[in-house]
N, C-alpha and C positions, 0 to 999 in steps of 0.2 A: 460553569457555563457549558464548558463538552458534553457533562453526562446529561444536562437539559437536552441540549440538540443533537444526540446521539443517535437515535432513530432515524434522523432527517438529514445528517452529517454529507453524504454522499450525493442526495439530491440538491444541497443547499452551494455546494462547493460547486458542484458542475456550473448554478444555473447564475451564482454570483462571480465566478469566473469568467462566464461567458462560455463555455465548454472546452476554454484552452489548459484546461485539468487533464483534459484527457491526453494531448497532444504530447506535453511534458513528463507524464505516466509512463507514454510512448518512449520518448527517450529515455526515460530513468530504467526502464528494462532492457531496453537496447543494449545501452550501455555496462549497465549489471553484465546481461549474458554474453557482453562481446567480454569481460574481465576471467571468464569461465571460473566462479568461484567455487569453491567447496563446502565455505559456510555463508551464507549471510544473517544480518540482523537489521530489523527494520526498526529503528526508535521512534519512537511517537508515533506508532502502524496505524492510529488512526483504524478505522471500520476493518483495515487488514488488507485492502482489495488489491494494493503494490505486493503485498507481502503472497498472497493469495495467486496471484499472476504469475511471479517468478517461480516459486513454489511448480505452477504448470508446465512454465518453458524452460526454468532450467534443466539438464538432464535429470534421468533419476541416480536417486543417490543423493544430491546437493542439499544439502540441509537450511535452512530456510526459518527464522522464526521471527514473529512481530510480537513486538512489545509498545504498550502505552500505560500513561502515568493514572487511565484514568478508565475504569475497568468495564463503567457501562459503552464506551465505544467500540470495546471487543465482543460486545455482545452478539 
């Protein structure tokens, strides 16, 4: 089912959430960068865009990588 809606994954989450994806995004990096980690891993990274994000704001240096079970959503 993911690698069908994989392309649309991003748009399809915002719009059946209602855009409270984004909100919750908001705090799951809040929160990451308030832990100041050194490595993170994002399981099920999905499109990547959490993974992609903290990747930005954490400092540099922090190493940062997503993984998913299902390879066209890393696409």
């Amino acid at each position: 089912m993911f690698a069908r809606i994989a392309p649309r994954y991003d748009t399809a989450n915002r719009l059946l959430s209602g855009g409270t994806d984004i909100g919750w995004r908001r705090r799951l990096v809040a929160a990451v960068c308030s832990a100041q980690p050194r490595d993170v891993l994002d399981l099920a990274t999905g499109s990547g865009d959490v993974a992609l994000t903290l990747a930005q704001t954490l400092p540099s240096g922090t190493k940062v990588m997503g993984m998913d079970f299902c390879p066209p959503m890393l696409g």
